[in-house]
Structure formats: structure tokens, C-alpha cells
SENU-793997 format. One line per field, with one value per residue (C-alpha): x, y, z; residue number from 1. Coordinates in steps of 0.25 Angstrom, whole numbers, plus 5000, padded with zeros to 4 digits. Layout:
SENU-793997
u = [X|...] .
v = [Y|...] .
w = [Z|...] .
k = [NUM|...] .
end
This chain:
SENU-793997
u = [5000|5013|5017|5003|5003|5018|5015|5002|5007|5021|5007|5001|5014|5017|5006|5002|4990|4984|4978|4986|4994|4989|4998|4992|4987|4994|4985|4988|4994|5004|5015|5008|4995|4992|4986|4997|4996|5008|4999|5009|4997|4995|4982|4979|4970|4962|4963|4948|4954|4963|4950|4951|4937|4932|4919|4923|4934|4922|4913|4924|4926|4910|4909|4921|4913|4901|4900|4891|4902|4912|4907|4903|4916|4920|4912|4914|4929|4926|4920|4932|4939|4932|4931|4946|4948|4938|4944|4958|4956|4953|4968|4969|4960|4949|4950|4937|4933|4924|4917|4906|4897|4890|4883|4880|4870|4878|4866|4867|4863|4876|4890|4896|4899|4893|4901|4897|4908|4903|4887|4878|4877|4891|4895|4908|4914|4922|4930|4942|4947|4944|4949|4947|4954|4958|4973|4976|4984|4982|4977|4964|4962|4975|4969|4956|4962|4971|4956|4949|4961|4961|4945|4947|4959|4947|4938|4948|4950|4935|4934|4944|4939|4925|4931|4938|4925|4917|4927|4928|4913|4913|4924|4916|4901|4908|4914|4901|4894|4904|4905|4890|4889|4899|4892|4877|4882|4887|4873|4865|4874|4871|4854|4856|4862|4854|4843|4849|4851|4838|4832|4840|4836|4821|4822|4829|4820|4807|4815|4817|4832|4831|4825|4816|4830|4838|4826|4825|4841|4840|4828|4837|4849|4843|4835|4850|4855|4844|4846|4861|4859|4848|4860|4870|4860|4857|4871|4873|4862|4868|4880|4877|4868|4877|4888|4877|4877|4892|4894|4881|4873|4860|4857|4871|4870|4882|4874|4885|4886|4903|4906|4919|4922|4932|4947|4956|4968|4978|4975|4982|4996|4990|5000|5004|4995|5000|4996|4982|4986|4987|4978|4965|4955|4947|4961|4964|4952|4951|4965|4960|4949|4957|4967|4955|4950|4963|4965|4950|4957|4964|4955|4946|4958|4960|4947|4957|4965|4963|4959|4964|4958|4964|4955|4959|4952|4958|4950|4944|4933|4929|4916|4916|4916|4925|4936|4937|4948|4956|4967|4964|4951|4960|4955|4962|4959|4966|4961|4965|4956|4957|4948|4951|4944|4939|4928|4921|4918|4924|4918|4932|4938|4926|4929|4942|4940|4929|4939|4949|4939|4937|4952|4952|4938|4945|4960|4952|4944|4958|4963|4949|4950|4964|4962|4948|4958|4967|4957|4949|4963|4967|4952|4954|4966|4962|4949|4959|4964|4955|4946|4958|4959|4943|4945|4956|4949|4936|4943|4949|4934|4931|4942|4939|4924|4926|4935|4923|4914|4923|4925|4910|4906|4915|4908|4895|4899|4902|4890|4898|4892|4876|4871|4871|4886|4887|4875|4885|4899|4893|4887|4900|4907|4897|4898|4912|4912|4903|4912|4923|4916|4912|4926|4932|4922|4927|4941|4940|4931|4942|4951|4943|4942|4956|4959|4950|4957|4969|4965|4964|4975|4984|4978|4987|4978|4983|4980|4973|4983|4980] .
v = [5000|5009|5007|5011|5024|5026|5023|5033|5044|5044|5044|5054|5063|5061|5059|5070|5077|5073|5083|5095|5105|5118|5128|5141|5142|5150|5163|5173|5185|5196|5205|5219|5224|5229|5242|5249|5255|5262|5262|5258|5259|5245|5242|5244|5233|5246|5251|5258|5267|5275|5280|5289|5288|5284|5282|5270|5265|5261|5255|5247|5242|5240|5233|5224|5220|5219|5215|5204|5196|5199|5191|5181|5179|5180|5169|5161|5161|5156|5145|5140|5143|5132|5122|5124|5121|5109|5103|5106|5099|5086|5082|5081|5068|5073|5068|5061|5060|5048|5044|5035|5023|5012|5000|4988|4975|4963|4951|4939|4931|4936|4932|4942|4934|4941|4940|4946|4956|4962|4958|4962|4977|4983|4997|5004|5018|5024|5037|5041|5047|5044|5049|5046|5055|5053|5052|5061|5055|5062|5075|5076|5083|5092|5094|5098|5107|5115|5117|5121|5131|5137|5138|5146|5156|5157|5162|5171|5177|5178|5188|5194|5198|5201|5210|5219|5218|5223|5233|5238|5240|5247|5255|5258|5260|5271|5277|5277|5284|5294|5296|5297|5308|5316|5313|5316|5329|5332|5328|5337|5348|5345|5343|5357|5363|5357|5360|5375|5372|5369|5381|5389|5383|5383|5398|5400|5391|5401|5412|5405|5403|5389|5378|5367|5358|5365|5364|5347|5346|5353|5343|5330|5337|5339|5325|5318|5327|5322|5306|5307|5315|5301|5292|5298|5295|5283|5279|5283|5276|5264|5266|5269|5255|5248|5252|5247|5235|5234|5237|5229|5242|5242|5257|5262|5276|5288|5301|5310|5316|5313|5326|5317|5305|5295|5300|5290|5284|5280|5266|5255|5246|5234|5227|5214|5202|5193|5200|5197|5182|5185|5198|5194|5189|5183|5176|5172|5164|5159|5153|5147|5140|5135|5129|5125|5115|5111|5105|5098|5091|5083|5082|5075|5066|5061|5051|5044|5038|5029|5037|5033|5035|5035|5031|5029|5030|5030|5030|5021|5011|5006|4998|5009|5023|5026|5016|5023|5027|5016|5009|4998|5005|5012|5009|5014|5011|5016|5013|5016|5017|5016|5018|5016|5021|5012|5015|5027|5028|5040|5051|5054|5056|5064|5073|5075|5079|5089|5095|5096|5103|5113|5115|5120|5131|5135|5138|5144|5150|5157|5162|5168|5176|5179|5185|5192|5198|5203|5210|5216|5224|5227|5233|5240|5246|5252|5258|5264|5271|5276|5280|5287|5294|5297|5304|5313|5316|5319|5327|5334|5337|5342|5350|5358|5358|5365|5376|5378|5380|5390|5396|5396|5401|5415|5417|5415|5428|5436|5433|5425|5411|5407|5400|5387|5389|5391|5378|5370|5371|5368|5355|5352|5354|5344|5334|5334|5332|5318|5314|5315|5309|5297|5294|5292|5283|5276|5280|5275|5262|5257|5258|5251|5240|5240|5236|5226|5221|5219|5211|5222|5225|5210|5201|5189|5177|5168|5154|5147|5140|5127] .
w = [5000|5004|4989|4982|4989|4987|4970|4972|4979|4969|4954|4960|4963|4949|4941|4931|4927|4916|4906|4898|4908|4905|4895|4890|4878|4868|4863|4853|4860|4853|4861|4862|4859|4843|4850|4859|4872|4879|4893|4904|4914|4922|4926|4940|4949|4952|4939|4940|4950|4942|4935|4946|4951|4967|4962|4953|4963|4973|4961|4956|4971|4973|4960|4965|4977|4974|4960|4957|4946|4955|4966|4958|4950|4966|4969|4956|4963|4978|4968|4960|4973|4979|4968|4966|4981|4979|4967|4971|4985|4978|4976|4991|5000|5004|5020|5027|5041|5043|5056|5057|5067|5061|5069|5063|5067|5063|5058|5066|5056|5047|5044|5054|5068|5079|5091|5107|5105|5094|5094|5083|5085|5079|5080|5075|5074|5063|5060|5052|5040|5024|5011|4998|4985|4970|4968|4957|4949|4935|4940|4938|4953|4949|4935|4943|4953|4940|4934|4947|4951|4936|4937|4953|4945|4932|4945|4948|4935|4932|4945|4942|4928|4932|4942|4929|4921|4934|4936|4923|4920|4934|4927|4914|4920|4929|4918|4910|4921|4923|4908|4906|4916|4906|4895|4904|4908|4893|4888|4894|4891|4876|4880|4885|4872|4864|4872|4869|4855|4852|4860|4851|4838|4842|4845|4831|4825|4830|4823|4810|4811|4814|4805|4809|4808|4817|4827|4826|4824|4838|4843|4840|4845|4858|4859|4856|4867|4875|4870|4875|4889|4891|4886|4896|4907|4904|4903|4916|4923|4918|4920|4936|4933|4930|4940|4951|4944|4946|4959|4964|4968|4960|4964|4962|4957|4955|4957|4953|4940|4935|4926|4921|4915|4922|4919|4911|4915|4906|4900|4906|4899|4892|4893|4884|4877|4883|4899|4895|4898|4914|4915|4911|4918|4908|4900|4915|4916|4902|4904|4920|4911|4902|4913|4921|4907|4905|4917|4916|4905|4914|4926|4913|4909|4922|4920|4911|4922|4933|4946|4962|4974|4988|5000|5014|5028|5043|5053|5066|5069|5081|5087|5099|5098|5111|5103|5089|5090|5098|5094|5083|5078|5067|5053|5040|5025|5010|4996|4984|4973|4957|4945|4932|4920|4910|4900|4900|4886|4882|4896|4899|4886|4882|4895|4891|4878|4883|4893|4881|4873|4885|4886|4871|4875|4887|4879|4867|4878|4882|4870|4866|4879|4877|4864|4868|4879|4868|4859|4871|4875|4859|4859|4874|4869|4857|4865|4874|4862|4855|4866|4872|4857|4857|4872|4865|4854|4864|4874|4863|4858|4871|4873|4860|4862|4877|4868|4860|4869|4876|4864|4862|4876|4871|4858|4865|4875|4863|4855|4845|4842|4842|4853|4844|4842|4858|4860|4849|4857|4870|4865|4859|4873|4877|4868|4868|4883|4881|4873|4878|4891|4880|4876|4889|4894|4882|4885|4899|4896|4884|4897|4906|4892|4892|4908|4906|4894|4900|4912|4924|4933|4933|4942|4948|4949|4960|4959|4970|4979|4982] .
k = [1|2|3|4|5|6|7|8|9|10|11|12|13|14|15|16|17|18|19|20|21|22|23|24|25|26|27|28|29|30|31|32|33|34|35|36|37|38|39|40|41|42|43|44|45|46|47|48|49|50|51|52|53|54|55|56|57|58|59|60|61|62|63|64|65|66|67|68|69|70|71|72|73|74|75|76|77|78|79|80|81|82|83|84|85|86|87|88|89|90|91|92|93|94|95|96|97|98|99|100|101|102|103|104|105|106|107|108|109|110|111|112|113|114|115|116|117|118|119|120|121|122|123|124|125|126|127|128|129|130|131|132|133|134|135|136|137|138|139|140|141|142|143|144|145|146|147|148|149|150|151|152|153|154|155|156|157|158|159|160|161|162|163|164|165|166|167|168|169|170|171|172|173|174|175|176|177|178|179|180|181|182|183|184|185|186|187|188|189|190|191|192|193|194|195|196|197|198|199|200|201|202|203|204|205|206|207|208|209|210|211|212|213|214|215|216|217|218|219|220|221|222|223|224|225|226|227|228|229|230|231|232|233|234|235|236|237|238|239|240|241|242|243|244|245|246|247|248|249|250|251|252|253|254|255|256|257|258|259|260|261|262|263|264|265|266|267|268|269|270|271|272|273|274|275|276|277|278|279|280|281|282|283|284|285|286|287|288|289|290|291|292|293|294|295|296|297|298|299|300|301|302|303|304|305|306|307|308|309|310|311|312|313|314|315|316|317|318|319|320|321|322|323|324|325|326|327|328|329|330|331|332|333|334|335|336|337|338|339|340|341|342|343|344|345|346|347|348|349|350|351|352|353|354|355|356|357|358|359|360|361|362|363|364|365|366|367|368|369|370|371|372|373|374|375|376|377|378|379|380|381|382|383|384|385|386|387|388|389|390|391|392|393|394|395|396|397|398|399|400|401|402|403|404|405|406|407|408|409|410|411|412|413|414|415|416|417|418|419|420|421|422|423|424|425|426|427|428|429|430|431|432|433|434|435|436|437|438|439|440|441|442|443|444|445|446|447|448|449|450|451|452|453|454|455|456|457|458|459|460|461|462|463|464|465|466] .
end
């Protein structure tokens, strides 16, 4: 018996795991990206706070709390948790107590001799220890525990990137709102001049120096006017809406009116292709998936091969209850157990070439997310500059609009312009100062794009120790 548990414990050292080792698949990547960016900015874990604003420092923390996806990717990891721990614990005996009584009324008309020390009536006590487990010798159980851990890191990395698309959309619907109010204030500056305007052309129009164009021109003027002031507070509404929804407070509202936009930092330094591999949430846990059905490959193949199973119980039985635990009432046991597959016709190859089959989804899986990551930071960067170009240009308009209108404001005092001319350079001002409110929403949102390209701030996933 020495000599069988000597040759068993020396298989089960040495014996390897059946089923392919895991290597990365290869997926087309190239040095740089085709569209440039000379940013050197790294991205911060609180990157949301160099926007500068306390207001959207608290809704990012609410939202991190209290947001209904976060707790539930939270809770989907205290799953895979324990389901790693489950699977994982397996390798090791699981270790019994066992305690029990039992009396028995021997026949008399039997084969057991009946005696006066004994007599018909026979009681007897038992307690000790039992174990029973699988002796992995083709790693199955190590096979199972590298898929559970990957499933428990997949976990992780699927909170981790419902907490940058939580904190992004936080991010734009503040920026909306703030934007909105610009655009709100800017709106009915342009209701009141063409409110004007069309006094003006009604009064001319009674005088015969307006014809019955100019006077509808001015009706649809001021009825788009009116449409855009509507579409601003709409906007807003459900922009604050969709905040509370965020942040889990269904009657969240912001009361105060913002007469800016959120300033614009500098965007941040992408970095190369090939970071996307480790900064990604979402390449993270494509790769954890394909790692968790590669290792199902060998958990499956392991049905090929003969299984062991070790038993073994200590313990003590006794007739009396005071003498349980006396000398000579010591009982021991050990088994080994094997079973050998025979015919199954064809179930266990068939499972494997499923889990095969799944393999190949899960790495085409990973490269089709890899390569999604690479055209969603191409398309990021080229938002950032051409929105960064459009704000330019915007500000530029703004700039040059407000000169006019300075201008303007002289004439008027002298006599020099009409009062259209005066009604047309204040609506310029206005417009020019929604749009430019436009484009850096735009602006900021590309940059908000871009951050979530590349992944967030890096995150360092630590495997469970175990």
C-alpha cells in the first residue's frame, strides 16, 4: 500500500495538463497611429477633474456609488469571486466530520449466533473523519480553476469599464446642460431681436415701405427663433434627466443657469497601438474570455482518460458511548477508486469539438474587439482635430461678430446705421456665441471619446491569489 501512494503522489506531481496552453493570439496592429497627436498629457484616474468644475466632481462620485450597473458589474464580481473560490477549492480534500448511533434487533431465527454478552438488542456509536476527492491527474480541476480565475479577472475588467462608460456619459450630459444654458441664453437674445425685427417691418409695412415678403420673412424668422429657444430647453430638461438617472436620483435638478461652457483642457497623449492590448477594458476581457474557453478545452478533454478517486475515513466505534473513545475502539479505512471510459459514443469528442469551436469565437472575438479599439481611437483623434479647428474658427466668429457689434453700438449713437442694421449685428453676436457654445461641447465630447478610446487612466489588474 506504502508503494501505491509513493507511485500516486510521484503521477500527480508530474502529470501535465491536458489541452492547448494558452498564447495570445497575434492581431494586426501597426507602430503609430496614421493620425498624429503631439499631446504628451497622461491621463489621470480623476481625469474628469481637470475640467475644473466641483459640481461635476460630486456627480462623477454619486454616480460612482450609487449607479445601478456599477453595483451590479460590482455584484457580478463577488460572483465570479466566489465561484473562483468554489472551483478552485476542489484541488484540495474536502474533510468530513461523521458521527452517528445506530441499534439493531438481531432475529433469532438467523444466521448470527446470539450469545448473553451480546443478546438480541445491539447498539453501537461511531465518530471520526471521511474524505473523499479526485486525483487530478490530467488537469481538469487545474484547467477548471485557470477558467474560473480568467472568468473573476473578465469580472473585474467588465467593472472597470462600466465605470468609464458611467463616467464618461456623467462627463458629457453635464457638459450638455452647461452647453445648453449658452445656447438657451443666446436663443432668447435672438427671440427678442427678431421680435424687434418684426415690429420694425410691421411698422414700415403700414407705411408702404415694406412689402408683404418682408413681413412673412419676419413671421418665419421669428417662429424659428422660437422652435430653437424650445429645442434648448428641451435639451436641457433632458440633460438634467438623464444626470438623475446617472446618479440614481430620479428628482435630481440643477437650478442654476451656467452663462459658460466647461473650459477645455489640453487632450490627452495616446500613446502606442499596441498599449490598447493592457489599457482596455473591454480587449481585457475579451482576452480573459478567450483564456477562460481555452482552458474549457482541457477541462472537456480530460473525459478521455481514466479518473482516480482517493477515500479514506478515521475514526471510532464502540457499543457504549462512555468507551468511544477507549483504546481499541479506533477504526481506519482507505480506498482507491478508478473509472475507465469505454463507450460513450462519441458525447465526449463531441464536447470537445464544441469547446474548440468556442475557443475559435472567443479569439475571433478578441481580435474583432481589438481592432474596434483601433478605429474608435483613429475616429477620436480626428474628432479632436477637427472639432479643435471648428472651435478656432467659432471663437474667431465671435470674436469678430462682438467688434461689430461695437462698432455698430457707435453708428447707432451717431444716427448712422438703420435699426435693421443695428437688429442684424446684435443677432450675429448671438449666434456667433451659440455656436461657438456648439463646437465646444463638441470639442469637449470628442475629448471625452478620445479618453474613453484609449482605455481611461491605466488600470493594473491584479490576479486573485489563490
Amino acid at each position: 500500500m506504502k508503494i501505491l501512494f509513493q507511485v500516486l503522489v510521484v503521477l500527480l506531481l508530474t502529470a501535465c495538463a491536458v489541452g492547448p496552453d494558452y498564447d495570445r493570439p497575434a492581431v494586426p496592429t501597426d507602430t503609430a497611429y496614421a493620425e498624429k497627436s503631439d499631446s504628451t498629457e497622461v491621463i489621470s484616474s480623476e481625469w474628469w477633474k481637470g475640467l475644473g468644475d466641483n459640481r461635476l466632481n460630486d456627480l462623477v462620485a454619486t454616480a460612482l456609488k450609487a449607479n445601478a450597473d456599477i453595483r451590479i458589474a460590482a455584484a457580478r464580481v463577488e460572483q465570479a469571486m466566489a465561484s473562483f473560490e468554489d472551483v478552485s477549492g476542489a484541488q484540495l480534500p474536502q474533510i468530513d466530520g461523521t458521527a452517528g448511533y445506530s441499534k439493531t434487533k438481531i432475529s433469532e431465527g438467523g444466521y448470527n449466533l446470539i450469545n448473553p454478552t451480546n443478546g438480541r438488542n445491539r447498539s453501537l456509536y461511531r465518530a471520526g473523519l471521511s474524505t473523499s476527492f479526485e486525483l487530478d491527474f490530467w488537469g481538469k480541476l487545474r484547467r477548471a480553476t485557470e477558467g474560473s480565475r480568467a472568468q473573476l479577472l473578465a469580472a473585474q475588467g467588465g467593472r472597470v469599464q462600466v465605470e468609464l462608460a458611467i463616467t464618461s456619459s456623467v462627463v458629457r450630459t453635464y457638459a450638455v446642460l452647461r452647453s445648453t444654458d449658452v445656447q438657451w441664453q443666446a436663443a432668447q437674445e435672438i427671440v427678442r431681436i427678431r421680435q424687434e425685427e418684426q415690429r420694425v417691418i410691421e411698422e414700415k409695412f403700414k407705411v408702404g415701405s415694406a412689402g408683404a415678403t418682408e413681413r412673412a420673412q419676419a413671421e418665419v424668422n421669428l417662429a424659428a427663433a422660437l422652435s430653437a429657444l424650445s429645442d434648448a430647453a428641451r435639451s436641457r430638461a433632458q440633460a438634467e434627466h438623464q444626470l438623475g438617472f446617472l446618479i440614481g436620483q430620479p428628482n435630481f435638478t440643477i437650478s442654476e443657469k451656467f452663462v459658460t461652457p466647461l473650459i477645455l483642457p489640453p487632450p490627452p497623449a495616446v500613446g502606442l497601438p499596441s498599449d490598447l492590448l493592457r489599457r482596455r477594458p473591454d480587449v481585457f476581457v475579451a482576452e480573459q474570455n478567450l483564456i477562460t474557453a481555452n482552458a474549457n478545452i482541457g477541462y472537456v478533454k480530460a473525459a478521455y482518460f481514466p479518473t482516480f478517486s482517493l477515500t479514506g475515513a478515521l475514526g471510532n466505534e464502540s457499543r457504549e458511548l462512555t468507551g468511544l473513545f477507549s483504546s481499541g475502539t479506533s477504526t481506519s479505512s482507505v480506498g482507491l477508486g478508478l473509472n475507465i471510459p469505454l463507450f460513450d459514443y462519441g458525447r465526449t469528442t463531441a464536447r470537445v469539438e464544441g469547446a474548440e469551436a468556442a475557443q475559435r469565437q472567443a479569439a475571433t472575438q478578441y481580435e474583432k474587439t481589438v481592432l474596434n479599439a483601433f478605429r474608435e481611437v483613429r475616429d477620436a483623434l480626428v474628432d479632436v482635430r477637427e472639432t479643435l479647428t471648428a472651435t478656432q474658427a467659432a471663437e474667431r466668429r465671435e470674436s469678430s461678430a462682438q467688434e461689430a457689434f461695437r462698432v455698430a453700438q457707435a453708428r447707432q449713437k451717431q444716427g448712422q446705421i438703420s435699426p435693421m442694421e443695428f437688429l442684424a449685428a446684435r443677432r450675429l453676436l448671438a449666434e456667433s456665441q451659440a455656436s461657438v457654445a456648439r463646437v465646444r461641447f463638441d470639442r469637449l465630447g470628442a475629448q471625452v471619446d478620445l479618453i474613453k478610446a484609449l482605455g481611461g487612466a491605466p488600470v493594473d489588474f491584479v490576479p486573485a491569489a489563490k
